[in-house]
C-alpha positions as CSV (number, residue, x, y, z in Angstrom):
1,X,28.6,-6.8,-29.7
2,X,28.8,-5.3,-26.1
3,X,25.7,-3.3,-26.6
4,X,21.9,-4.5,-26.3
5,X,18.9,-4.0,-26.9
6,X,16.5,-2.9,-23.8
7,X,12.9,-2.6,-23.1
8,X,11.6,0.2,-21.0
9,X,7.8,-1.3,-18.5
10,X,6.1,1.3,-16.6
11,X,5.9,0.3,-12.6
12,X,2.2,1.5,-13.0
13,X,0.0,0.0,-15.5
14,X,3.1,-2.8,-16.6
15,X,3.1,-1.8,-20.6
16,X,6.0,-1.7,-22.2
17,X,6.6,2.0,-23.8
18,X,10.4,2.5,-24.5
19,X,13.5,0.9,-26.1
20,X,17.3,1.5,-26.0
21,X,20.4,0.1,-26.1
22,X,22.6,-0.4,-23.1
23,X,26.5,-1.8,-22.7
24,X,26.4,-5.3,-20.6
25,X,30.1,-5.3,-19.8
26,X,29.8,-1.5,-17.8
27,X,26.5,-1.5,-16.8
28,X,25.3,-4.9,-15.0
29,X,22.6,-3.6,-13.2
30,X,18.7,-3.7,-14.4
31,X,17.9,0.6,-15.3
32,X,15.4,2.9,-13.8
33,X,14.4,6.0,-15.7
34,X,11.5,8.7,-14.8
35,X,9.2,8.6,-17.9
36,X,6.0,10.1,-19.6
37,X,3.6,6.7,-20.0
38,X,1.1,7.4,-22.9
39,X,-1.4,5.1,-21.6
40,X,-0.9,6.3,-17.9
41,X,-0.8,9.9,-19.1
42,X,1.7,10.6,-16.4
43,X,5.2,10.2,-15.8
44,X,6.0,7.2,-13.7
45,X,9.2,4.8,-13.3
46,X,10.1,2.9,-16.3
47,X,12.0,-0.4,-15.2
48,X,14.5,-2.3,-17.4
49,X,12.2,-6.0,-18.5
50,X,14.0,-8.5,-19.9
């Protein structure tokens, strides 16, 4: 299967808040999303983790 599994970690206070799926063959690069952080209670970036 091309597509993955992801985990979302906020650049802030490092927990890890949001899963999706992504394609590995189109998109190689780790993603960055702009994302409410419940324990934060603020948006920050979220950053792909492995």
């Amino acid at each position: 299967m091309p597509r993955e599994i992801i985990t979302f970690q906020c650049s802030e206070c490092k927990n890890r808040n949001y899963t999706s799926t992504k394609n590995k063959k189109t998109t190689t690069g780790r993603l960055e999303m702009k994302k409410f952080c419940p324990y934060c209670r603020k948006h920050h970036a979220h950053r792909e983790t492995k």
